[in-house]
C-alpha positions as CSV (number, residue, x, y, z in Angstrom):
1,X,21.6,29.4,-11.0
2,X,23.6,27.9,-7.7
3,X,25.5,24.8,-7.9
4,X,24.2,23.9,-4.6
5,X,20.5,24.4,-5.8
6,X,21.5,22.4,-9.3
7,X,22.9,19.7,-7.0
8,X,20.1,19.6,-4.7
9,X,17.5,19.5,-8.0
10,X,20.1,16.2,-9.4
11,X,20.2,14.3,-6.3
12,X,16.5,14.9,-5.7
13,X,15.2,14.0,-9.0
14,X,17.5,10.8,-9.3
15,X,16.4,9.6,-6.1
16,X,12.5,10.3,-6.8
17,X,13.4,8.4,-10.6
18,X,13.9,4.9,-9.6
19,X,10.3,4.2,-9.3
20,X,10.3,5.4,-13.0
21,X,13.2,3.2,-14.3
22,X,10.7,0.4,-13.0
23,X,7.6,1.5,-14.7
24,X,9.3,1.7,-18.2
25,X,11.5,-2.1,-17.2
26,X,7.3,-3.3,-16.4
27,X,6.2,-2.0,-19.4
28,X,8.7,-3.0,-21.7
29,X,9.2,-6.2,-20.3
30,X,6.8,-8.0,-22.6
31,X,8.3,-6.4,-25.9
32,X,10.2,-8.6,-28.6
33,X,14.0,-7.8,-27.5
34,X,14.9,-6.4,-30.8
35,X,12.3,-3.8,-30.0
36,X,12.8,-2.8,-26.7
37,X,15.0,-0.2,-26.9
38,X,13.1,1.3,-29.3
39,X,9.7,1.4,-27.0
40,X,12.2,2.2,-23.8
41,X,13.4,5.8,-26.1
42,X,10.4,6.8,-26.9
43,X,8.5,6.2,-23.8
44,X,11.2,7.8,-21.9
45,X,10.9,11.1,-24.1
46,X,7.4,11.0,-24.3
47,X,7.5,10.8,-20.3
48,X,10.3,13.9,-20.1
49,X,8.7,15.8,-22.3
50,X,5.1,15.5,-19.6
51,X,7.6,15.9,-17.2
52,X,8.9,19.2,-17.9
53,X,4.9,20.6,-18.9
54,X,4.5,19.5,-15.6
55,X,7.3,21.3,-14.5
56,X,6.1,24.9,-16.3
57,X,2.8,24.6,-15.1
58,X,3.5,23.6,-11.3
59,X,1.8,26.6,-9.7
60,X,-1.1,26.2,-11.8
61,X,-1.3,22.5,-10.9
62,X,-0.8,22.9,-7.4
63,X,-4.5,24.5,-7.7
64,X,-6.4,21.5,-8.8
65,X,-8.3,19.7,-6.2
66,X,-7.5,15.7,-6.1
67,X,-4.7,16.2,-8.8
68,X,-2.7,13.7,-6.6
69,X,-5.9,11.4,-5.3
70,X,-6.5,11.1,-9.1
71,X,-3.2,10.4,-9.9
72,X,-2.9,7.5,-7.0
73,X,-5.8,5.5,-8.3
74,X,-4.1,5.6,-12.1
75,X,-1.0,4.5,-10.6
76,X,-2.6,1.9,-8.7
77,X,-4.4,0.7,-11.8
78,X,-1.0,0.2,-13.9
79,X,0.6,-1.1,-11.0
80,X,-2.0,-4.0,-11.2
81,X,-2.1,-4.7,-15.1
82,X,1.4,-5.0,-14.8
83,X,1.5,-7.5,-12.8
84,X,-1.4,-8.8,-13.6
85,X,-1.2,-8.7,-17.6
86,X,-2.4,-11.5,-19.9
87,X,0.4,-14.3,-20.4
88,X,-1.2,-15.7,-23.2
89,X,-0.7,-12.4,-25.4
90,X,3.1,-12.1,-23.7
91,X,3.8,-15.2,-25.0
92,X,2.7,-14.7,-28.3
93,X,4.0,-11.5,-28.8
94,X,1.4,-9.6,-28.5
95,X,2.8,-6.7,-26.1
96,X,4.0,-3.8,-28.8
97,X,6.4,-1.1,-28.8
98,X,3.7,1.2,-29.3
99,X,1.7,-0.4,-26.0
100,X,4.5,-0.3,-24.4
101,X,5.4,3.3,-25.1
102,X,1.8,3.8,-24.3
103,X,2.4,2.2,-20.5
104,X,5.3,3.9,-19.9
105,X,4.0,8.0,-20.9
106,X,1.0,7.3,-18.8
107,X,2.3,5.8,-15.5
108,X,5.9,8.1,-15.8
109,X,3.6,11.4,-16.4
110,X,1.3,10.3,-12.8
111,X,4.3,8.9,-10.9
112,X,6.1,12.6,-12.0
113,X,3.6,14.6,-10.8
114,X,4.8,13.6,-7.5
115,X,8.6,14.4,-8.5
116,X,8.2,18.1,-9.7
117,X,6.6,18.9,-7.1
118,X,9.3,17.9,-4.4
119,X,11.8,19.6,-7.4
120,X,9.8,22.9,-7.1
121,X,10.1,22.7,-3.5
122,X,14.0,22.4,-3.5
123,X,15.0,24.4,-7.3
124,X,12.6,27.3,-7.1
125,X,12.2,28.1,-10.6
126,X,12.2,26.2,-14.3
127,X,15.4,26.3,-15.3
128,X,17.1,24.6,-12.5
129,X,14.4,21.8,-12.6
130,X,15.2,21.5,-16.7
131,X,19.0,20.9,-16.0
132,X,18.1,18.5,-13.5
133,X,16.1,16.3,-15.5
134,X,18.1,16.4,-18.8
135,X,21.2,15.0,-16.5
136,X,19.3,12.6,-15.0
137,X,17.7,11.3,-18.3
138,X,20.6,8.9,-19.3
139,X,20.8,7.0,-15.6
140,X,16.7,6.6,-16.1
141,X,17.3,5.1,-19.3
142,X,20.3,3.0,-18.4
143,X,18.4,1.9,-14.9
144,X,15.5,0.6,-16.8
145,X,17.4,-1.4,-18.9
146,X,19.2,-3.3,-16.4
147,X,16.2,-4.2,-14.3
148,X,14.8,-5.6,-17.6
149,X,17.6,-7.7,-17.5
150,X,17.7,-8.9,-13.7
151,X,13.7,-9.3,-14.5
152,X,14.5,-12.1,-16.9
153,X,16.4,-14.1,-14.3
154,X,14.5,-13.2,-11.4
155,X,11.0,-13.0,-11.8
156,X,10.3,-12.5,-8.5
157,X,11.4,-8.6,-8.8
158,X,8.2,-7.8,-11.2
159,X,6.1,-8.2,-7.7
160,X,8.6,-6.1,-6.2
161,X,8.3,-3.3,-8.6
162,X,4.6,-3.8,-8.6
163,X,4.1,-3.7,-5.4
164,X,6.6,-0.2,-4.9
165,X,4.2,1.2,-7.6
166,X,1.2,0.5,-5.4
167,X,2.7,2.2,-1.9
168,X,3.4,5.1,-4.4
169,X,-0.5,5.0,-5.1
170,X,-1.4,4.7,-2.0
171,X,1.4,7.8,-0.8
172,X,-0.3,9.7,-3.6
173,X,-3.8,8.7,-2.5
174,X,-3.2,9.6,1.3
175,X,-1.4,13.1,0.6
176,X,-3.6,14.9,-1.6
177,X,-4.0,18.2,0.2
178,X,-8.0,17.8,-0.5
179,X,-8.2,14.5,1.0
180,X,-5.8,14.8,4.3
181,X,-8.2,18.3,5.0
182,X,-11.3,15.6,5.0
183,X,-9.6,13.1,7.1
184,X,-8.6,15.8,9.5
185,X,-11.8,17.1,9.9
186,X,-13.5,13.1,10.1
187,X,-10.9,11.6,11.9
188,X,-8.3,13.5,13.2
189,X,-7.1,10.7,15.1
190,X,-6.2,8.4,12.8
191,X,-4.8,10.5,10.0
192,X,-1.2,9.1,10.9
193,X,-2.2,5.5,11.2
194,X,-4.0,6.3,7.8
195,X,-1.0,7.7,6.3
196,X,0.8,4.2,7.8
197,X,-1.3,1.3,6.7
198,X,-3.2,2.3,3.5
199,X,-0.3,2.0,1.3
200,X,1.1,-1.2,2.6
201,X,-2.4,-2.5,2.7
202,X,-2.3,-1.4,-0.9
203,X,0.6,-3.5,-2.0
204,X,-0.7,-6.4,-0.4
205,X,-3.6,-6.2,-2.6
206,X,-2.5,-5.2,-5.3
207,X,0.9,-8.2,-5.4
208,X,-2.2,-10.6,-4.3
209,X,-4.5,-10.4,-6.4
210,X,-2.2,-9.9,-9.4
211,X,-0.7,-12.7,-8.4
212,X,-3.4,-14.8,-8.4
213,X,-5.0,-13.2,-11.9
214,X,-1.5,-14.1,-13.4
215,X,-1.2,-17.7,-12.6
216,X,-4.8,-18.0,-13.6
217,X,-3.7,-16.8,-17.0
218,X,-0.9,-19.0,-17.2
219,X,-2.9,-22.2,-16.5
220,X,-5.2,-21.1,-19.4
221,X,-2.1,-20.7,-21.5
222,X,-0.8,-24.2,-20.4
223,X,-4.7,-25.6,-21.5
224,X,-4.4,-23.8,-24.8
225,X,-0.8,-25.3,-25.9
C-alpha cells in the first residue's frame, strides 16, 4: 500500500466524517451526561463496523438501483426528528443510551454510504480504506464530543447540523445514478438547477418545520409544568 494513496484515503475520509461527528453530537445530545459517552462508543462502533461491510461490499452496492435516493430520504427523516424531537421526553430523561446508539448506527451507516464510495474512488482496494477509517475513528469520536459541548451553550448549532444533514439528503437524493438518468431523459435542462436548489430547498424545510414542531412541543411542556 502507497503512502500517498493512505494519505489520500485519511484526508478524504476525515473530511467526508464531520457530518458524522454531528449525527452522533444530535443523537446523543438528549442522553443523561453520565451516559453519554457510553451511547457516543457504542454508536460509533456500531457505525464503523457498517462502515467497513459497506466498504467490503462496495462493488456489489454500486449495483443496487436507488441505494443513494433511498438512503437521502432516511437521512432526511433523522435530520428532522432531530431537530424536531419531543422536549417533553428530553426533559424528563427520556432519550436512552440505547436510543441514542440506535440514532447514531442508523444515520452514520446512510450518511457513510456516501463516504466509501468517494474512498473506493480514491484507495482502490479494502485494505487502504480499513487503515483509513481506524485512524480517523479517534478525531470522529473526539469531534462529536466537543460539538455536544458547544451545543449546550449554543443552541442555535443543532439547526445548523440539522440543516447540513438535510443538504446531504438532498445531495444523496439528486445523485443517485437511477434518478439523474430520469431527470436527464425528462428534463435535461434543468438537471443542474435540480442539482442546485433541491438541497437548499431541503434545509429550509426541513430547519422550518422542525423548528416550528419544536417550539410547539416546548409550549406543551411549559402547559404541563
Amino acid at each position: 500500500m502507497e503512502l500517498s494513496t493512505l494519505i489520500k484515503v485519511i484526508g478524504v475520509d476525515l473530511i467526508l466524517s464531520g457530518d458524522n461527528a454531528i449525527v452522533i453530537a444530535l443523537a446523543a445530545r438528549n442522553v443523561p451526561p453520565e451516559h453519554r459517552r457510553k451511547a457516543i462508543f457504542w454508536g460509533t462502533l456500531g457505525a464503523i463496523i457498517l462502515r467497513l461491510i459497506f466498504a467490503a461490499i462496495i462493488v456489489w452496492l454500486l449495483g443496487i438501483p436507488f441505494i443513494s435516493f433511498i438512503g437521502g430520504l432516511l437521512l432526511l427523516q433523522i435530520a428532522y426528528k432531530l431537530l424536531a424531537g419531543k422536549e417533553k421526553e428530553h426533559k424528563a430523561g427520556g432519550a436512552t443510551v440505547a436510543a441514542a446508539v440506535r440514532t447514531i448506527i442508523i444515520a452514520d451507516a446512510v450518511m457513510s454510504l456516501d463516504n466509501v464510495l468517494a474512498l473506493a474512488g480514491v484507495a482502490h482496494g479494502f485494505v487502504p480504506i480499513l487503515v483509513g477509517i481506524l485512524i480517523s475513528i479517534p478525531i470522529i469520536v473526539w469531534g462529536s464530543q466537543l460539538l455536544l459541548r458547544v451545543m449546550e451553550k449554543f443552541p442555535f448549532i443543532i439547526y445548523a447540523g440539522a440543516g447540513l444533514l438535510a443538504y446531504t439528503a438532498g445531495e444523496m437524493l439528486i445523485e443517485d445514478e437511477t434518478i439523474e438518468a430520469f431527470l436527464h431523459s425528462v428534463v435535461p435542462g434543468l438537471v443542474d438547477e435540480i442539482h442546485t436548489w433541491l438541497p437548499i430547498v431541503l434545509v429550509i424545510l426541513v430547519v422550518g418545520v422542525g423548528y416550528f414542531r419544536r417550539r410547539d412541543n416546548l409550549l406543551k411542556t411549559t402547559d404541563v409544568i
